[in-house]
Biopython code that builds the backbone (N, CA, C, O; Angstrom):
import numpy as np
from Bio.PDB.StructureBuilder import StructureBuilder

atoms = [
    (1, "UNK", "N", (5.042, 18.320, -0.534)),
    (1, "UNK", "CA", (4.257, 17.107, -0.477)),
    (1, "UNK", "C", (2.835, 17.455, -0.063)),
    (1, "UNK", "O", (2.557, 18.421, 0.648)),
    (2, "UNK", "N", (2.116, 16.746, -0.475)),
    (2, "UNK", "CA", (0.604, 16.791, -0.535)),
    (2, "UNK", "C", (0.383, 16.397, 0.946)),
    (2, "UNK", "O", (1.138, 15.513, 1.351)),
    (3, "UNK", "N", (-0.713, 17.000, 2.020)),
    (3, "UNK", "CA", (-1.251, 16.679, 2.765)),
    (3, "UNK", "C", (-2.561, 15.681, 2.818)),
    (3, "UNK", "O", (-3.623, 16.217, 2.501)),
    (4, "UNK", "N", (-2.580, 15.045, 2.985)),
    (4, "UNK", "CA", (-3.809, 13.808, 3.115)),
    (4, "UNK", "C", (-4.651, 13.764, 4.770)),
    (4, "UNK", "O", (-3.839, 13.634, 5.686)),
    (5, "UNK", "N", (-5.438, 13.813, 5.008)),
    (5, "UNK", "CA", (-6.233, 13.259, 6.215)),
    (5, "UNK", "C", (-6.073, 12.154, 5.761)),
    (5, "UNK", "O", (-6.186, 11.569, 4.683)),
    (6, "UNK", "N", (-5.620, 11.847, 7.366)),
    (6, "UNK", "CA", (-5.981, 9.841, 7.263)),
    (6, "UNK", "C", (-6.425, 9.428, 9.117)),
    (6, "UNK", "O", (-6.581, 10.237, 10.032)),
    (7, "UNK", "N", (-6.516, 8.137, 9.158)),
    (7, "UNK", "CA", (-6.963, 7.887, 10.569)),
    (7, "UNK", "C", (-5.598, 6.827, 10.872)),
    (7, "UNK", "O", (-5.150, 5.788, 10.388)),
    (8, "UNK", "N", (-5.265, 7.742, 11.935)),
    (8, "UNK", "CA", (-4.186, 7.109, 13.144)),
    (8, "UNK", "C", (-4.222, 5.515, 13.498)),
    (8, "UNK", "O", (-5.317, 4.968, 13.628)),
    (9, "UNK", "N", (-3.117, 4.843, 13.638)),
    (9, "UNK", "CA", (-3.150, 3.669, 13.786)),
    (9, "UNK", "C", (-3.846, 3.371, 15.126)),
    (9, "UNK", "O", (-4.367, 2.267, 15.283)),
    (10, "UNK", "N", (-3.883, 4.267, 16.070)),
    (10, "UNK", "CA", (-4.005, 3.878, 17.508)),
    (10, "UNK", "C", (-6.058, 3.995, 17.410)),
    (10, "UNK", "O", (-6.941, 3.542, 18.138)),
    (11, "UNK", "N", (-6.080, 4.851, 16.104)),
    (11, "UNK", "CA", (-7.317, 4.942, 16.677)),
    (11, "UNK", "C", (-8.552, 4.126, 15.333)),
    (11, "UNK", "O", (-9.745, 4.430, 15.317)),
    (12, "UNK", "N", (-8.030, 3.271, 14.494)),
    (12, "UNK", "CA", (-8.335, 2.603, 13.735)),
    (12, "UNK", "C", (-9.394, 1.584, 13.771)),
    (12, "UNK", "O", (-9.012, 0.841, 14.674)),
    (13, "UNK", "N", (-10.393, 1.159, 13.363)),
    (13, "UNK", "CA", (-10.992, 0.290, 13.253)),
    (13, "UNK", "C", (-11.983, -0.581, 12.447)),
    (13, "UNK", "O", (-12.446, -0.003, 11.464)),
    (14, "UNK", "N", (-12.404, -1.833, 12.651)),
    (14, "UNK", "CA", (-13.137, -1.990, 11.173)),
    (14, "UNK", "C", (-11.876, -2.959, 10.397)),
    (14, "UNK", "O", (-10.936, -3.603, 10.863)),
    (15, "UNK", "N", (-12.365, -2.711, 8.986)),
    (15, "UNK", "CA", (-11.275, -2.969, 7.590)),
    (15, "UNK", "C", (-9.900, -2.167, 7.810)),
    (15, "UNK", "O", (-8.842, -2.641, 7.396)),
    (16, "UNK", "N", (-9.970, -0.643, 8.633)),
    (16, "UNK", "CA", (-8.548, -0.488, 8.487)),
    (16, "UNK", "C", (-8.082, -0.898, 9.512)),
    (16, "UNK", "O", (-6.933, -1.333, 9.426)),
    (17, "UNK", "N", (-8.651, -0.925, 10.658)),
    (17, "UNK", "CA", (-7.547, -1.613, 11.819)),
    (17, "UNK", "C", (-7.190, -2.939, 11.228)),
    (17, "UNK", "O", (-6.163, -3.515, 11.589)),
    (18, "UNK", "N", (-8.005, -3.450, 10.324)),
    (18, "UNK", "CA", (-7.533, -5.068, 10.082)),
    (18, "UNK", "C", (-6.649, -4.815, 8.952)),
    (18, "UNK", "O", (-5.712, -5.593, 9.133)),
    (19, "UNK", "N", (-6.386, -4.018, 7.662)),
    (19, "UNK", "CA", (-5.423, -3.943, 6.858)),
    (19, "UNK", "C", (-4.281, -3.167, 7.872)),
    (19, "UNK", "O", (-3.158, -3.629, 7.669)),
    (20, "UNK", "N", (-4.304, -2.238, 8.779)),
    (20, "UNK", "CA", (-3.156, -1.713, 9.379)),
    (20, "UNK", "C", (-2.432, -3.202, 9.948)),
    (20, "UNK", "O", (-1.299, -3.590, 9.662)),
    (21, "UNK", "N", (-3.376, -3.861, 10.779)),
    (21, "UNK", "CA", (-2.843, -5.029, 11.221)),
    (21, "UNK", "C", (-1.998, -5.932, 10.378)),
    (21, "UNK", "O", (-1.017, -6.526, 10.825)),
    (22, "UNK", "N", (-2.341, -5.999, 9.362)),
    (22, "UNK", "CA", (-1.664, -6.984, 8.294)),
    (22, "UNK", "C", (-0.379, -6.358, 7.590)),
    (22, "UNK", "O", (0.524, -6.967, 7.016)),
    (23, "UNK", "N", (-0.554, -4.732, 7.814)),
    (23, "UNK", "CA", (0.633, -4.069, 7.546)),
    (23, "UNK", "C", (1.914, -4.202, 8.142)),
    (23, "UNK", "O", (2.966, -4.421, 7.541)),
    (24, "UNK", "N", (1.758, -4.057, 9.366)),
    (24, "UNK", "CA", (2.376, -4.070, 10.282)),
    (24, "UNK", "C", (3.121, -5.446, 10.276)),
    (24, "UNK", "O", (4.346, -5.555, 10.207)),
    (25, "UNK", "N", (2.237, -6.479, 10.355)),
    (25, "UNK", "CA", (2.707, -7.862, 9.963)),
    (25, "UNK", "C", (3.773, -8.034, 8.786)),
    (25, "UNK", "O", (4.488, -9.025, 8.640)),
    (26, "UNK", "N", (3.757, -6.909, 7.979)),
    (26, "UNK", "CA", (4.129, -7.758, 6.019)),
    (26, "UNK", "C", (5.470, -6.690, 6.831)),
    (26, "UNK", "O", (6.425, -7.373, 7.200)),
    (27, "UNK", "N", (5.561, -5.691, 7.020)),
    (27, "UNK", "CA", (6.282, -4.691, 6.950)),
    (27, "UNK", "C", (7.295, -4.339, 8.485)),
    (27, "UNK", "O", (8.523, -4.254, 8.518)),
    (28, "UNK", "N", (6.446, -4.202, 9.517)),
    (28, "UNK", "CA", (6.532, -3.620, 10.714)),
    (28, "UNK", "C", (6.576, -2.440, 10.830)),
    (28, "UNK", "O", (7.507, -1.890, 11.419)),
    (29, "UNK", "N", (5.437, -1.700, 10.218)),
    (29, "UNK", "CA", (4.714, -0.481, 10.039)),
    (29, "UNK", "C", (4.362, -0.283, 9.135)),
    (29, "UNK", "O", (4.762, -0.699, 8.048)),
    (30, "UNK", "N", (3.208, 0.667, 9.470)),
    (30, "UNK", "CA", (2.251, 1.313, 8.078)),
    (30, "UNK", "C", (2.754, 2.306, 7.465)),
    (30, "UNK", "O", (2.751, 3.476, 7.847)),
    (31, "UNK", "N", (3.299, 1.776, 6.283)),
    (31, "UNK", "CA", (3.561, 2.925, 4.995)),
    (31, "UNK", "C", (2.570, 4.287, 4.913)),
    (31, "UNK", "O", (1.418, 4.058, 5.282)),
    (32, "UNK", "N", (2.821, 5.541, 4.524)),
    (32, "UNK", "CA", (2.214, 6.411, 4.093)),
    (32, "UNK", "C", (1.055, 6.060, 3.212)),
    (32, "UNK", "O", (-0.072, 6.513, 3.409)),
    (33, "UNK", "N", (1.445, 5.010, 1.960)),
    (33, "UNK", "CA", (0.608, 4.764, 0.872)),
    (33, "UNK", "C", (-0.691, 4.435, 1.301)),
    (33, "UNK", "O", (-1.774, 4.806, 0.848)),
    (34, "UNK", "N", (-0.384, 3.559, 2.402)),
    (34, "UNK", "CA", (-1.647, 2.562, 2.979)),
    (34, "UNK", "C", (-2.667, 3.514, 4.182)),
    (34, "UNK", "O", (-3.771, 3.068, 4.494)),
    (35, "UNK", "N", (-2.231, 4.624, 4.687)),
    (35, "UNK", "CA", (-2.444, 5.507, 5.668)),
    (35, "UNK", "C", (-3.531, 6.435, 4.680)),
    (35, "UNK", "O", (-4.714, 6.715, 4.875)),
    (36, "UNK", "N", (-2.738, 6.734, 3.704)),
    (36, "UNK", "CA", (-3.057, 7.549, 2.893)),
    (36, "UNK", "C", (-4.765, 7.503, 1.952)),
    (36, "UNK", "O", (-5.402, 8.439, 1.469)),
    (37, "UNK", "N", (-5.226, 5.296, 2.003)),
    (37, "UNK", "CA", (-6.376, 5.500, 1.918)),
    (37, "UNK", "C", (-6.826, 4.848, 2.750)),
    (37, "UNK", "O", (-7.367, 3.788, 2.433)),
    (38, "UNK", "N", (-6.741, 5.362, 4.477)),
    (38, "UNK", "CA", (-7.297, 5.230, 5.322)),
    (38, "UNK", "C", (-8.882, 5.626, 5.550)),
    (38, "UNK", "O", (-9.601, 4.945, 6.280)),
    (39, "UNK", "N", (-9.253, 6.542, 5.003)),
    (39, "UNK", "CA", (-10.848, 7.059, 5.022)),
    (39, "UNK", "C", (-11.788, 6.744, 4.320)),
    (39, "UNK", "O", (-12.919, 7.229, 4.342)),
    (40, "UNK", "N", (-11.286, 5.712, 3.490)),
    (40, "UNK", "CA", (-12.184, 4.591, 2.956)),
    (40, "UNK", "C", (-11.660, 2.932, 3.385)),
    (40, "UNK", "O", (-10.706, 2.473, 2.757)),
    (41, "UNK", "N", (-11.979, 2.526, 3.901)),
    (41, "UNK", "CA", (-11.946, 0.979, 4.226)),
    (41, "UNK", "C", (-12.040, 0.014, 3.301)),
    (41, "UNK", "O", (-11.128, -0.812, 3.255)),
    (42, "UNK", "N", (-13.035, -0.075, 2.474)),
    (42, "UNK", "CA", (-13.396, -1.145, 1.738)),
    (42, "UNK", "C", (-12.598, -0.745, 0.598)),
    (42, "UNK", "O", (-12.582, -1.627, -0.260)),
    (43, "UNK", "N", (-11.773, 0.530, 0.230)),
    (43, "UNK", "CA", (-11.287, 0.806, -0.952)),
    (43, "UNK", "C", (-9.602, 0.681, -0.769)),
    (43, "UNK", "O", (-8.667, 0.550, -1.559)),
    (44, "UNK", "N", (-9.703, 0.771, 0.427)),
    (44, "UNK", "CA", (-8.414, 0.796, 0.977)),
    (44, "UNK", "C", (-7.700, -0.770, 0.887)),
    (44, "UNK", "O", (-6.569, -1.125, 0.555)),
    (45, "UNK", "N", (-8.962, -1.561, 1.363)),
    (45, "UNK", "CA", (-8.525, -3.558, 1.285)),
    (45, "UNK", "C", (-8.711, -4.128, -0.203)),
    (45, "UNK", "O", (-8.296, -5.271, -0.389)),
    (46, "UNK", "N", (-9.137, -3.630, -0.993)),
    (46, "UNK", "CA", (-9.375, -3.630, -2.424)),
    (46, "UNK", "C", (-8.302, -2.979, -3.284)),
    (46, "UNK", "O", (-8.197, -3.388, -4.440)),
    (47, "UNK", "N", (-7.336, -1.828, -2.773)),
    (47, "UNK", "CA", (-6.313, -1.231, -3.720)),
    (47, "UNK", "C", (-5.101, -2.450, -2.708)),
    (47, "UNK", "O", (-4.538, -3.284, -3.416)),
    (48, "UNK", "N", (-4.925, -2.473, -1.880)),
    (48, "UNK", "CA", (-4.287, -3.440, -0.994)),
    (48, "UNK", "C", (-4.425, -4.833, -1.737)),
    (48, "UNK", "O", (-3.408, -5.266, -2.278)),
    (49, "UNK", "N", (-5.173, -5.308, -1.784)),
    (49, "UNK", "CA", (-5.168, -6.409, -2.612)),
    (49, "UNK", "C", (-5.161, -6.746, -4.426)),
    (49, "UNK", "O", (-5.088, -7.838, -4.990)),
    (50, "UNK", "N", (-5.259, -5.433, -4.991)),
    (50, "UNK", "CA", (-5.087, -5.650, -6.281)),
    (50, "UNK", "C", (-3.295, -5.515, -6.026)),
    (50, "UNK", "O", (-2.628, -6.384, -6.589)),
    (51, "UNK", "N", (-2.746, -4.745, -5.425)),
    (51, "UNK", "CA", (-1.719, -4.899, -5.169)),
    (51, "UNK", "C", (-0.903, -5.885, -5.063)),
    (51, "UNK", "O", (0.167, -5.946, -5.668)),
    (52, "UNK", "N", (-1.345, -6.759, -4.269)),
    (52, "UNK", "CA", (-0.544, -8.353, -3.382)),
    (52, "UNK", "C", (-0.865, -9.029, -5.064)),
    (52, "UNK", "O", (0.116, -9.561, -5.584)),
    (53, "UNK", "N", (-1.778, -9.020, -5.639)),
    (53, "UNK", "CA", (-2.045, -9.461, -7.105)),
    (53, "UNK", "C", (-0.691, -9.226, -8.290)),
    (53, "UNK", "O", (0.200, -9.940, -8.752)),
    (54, "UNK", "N", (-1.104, -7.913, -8.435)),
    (54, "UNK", "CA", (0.380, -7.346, -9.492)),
    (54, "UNK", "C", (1.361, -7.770, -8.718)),
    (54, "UNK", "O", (1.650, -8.852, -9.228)),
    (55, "UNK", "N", (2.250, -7.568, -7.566)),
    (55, "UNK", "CA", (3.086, -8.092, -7.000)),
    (55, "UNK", "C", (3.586, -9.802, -6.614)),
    (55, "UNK", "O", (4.683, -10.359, -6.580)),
    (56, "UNK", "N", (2.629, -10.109, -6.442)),
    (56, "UNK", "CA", (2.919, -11.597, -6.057)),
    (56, "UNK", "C", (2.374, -12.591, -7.035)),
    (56, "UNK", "O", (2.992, -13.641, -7.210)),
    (57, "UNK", "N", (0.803, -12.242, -7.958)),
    (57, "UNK", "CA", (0.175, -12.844, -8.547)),
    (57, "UNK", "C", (0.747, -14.112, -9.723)),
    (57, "UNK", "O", (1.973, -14.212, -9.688)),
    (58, "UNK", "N", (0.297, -14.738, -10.383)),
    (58, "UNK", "CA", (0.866, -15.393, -11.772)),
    (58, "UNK", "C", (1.100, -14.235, -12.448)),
    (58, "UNK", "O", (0.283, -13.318, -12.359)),
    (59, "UNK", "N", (2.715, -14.060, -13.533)),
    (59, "UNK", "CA", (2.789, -12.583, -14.007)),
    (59, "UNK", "C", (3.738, -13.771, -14.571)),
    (59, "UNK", "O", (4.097, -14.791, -13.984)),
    (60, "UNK", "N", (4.125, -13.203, -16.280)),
    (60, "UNK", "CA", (5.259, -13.883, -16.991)),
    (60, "UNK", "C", (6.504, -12.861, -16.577)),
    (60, "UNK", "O", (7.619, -13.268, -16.903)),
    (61, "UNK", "N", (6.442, -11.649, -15.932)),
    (61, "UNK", "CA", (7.528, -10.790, -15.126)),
    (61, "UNK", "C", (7.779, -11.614, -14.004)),
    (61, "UNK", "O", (6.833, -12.308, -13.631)),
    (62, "UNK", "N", (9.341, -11.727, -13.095)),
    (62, "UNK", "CA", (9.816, -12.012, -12.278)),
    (62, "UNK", "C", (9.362, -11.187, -11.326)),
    (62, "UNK", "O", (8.982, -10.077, -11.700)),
    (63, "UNK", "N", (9.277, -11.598, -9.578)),
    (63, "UNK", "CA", (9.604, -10.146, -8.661)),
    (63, "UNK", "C", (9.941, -9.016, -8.733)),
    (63, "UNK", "O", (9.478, -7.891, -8.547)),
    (64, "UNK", "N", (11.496, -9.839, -9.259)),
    (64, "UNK", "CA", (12.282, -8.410, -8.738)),
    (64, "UNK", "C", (12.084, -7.581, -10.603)),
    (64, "UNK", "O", (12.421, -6.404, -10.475)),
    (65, "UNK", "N", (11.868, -7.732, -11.399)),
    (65, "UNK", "CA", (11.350, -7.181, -12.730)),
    (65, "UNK", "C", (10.315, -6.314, -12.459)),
    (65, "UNK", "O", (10.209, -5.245, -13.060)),
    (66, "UNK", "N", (9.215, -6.826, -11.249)),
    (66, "UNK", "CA", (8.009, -5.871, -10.882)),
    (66, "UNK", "C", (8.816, -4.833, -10.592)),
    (66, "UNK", "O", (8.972, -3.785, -11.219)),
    (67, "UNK", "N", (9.268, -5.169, -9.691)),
    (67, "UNK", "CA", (9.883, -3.864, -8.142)),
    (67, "UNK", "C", (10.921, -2.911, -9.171)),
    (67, "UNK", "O", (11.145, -1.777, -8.747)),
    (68, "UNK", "N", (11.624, -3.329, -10.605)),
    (68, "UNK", "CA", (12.025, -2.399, -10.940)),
    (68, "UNK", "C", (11.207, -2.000, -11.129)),
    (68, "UNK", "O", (10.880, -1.190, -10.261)),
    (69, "UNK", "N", (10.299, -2.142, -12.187)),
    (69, "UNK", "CA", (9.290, -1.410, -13.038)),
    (69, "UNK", "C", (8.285, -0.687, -11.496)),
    (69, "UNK", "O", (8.300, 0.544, -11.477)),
    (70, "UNK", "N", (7.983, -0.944, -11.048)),
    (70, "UNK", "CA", (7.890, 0.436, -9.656)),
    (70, "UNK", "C", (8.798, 1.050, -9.561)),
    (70, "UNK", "O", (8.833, 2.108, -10.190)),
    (71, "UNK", "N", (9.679, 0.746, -8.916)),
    (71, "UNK", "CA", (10.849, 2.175, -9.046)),
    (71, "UNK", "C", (10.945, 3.154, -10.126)),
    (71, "UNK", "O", (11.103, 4.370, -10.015)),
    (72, "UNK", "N", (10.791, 2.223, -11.537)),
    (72, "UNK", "CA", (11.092, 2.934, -12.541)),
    (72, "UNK", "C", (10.260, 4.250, -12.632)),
    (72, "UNK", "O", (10.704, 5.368, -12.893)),
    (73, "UNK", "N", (8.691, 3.830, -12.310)),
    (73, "UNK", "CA", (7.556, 4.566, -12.804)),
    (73, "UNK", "C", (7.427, 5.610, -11.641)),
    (73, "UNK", "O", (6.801, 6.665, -11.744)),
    (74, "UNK", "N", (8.250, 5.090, -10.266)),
    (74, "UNK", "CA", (8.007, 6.349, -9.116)),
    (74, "UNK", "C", (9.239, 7.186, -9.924)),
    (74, "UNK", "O", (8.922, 8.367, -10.067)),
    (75, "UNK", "N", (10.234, 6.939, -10.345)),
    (75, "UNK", "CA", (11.268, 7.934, -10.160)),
    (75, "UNK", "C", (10.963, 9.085, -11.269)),
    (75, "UNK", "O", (11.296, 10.262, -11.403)),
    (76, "UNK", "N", (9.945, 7.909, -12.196)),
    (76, "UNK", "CA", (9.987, 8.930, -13.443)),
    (76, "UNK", "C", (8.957, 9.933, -12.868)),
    (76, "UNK", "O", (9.191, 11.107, -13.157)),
    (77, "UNK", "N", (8.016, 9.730, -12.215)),
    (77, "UNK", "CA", (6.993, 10.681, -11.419)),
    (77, "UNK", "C", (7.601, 11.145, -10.225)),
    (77, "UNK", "O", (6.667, 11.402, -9.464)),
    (78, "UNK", "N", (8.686, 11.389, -9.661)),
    (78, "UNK", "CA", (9.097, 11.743, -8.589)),
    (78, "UNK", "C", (8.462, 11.734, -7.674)),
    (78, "UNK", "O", (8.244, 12.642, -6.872)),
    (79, "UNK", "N", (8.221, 11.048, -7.692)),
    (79, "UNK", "CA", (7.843, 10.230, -6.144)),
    (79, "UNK", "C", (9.097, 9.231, -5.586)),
    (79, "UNK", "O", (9.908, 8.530, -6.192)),
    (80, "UNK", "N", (8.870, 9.498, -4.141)),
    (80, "UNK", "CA", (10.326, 8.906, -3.457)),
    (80, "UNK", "C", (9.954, 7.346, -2.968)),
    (80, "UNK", "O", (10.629, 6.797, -2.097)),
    (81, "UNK", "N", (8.952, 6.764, -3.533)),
    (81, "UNK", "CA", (8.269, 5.204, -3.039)),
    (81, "UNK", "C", (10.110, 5.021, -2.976)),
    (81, "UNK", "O", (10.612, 3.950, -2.634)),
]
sb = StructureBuilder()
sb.init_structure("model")
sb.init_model(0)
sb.init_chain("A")
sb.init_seg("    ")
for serial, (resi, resn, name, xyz) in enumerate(atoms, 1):
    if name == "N":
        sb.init_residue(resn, " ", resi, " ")
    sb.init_atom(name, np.array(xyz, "f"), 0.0, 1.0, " ", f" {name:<3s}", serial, name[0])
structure = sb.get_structure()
């Protein structure tokens, strides 16, 4: 697995203490994914929210139709999402 620098929850602030915050909220902890573009802020609440979009947005796909089609596309890339 790939190593990433990222910034620690404890020591966060700005846009990511406020997306960690909201993480924590949706989840009850911060995923790797979201850690992962910790060293940009404004890019980090912007991939975060195109996200909540494809996922939750108006889509003629169901939910759970998304969440396969993620699984589908991590497994085929092996990635363990």
């Amino acid at each position: 697995m790939a190593w990433i620098k990222t910034v620690p929850v404890a020591e966060a602030t700005g846009i990511v203490r406020a997306e960690y915050v909201a993480a924590i909220a949706r989840a009850g902890h911060v995923w790797q994914i979201i850690k992962a573009k910790s060293l940009n802020g404004p890019a980090m609440k912007q991939s975060t929210a195109l996200y909540g979009t494809l996922m939750h947005g108006a889509s003629p796909l169901t939910r759970v139709q998304r969440e396969m089609l993620a699984v589908v596309v991590s497994k085929t890339n092996h990635c363990h999402y």
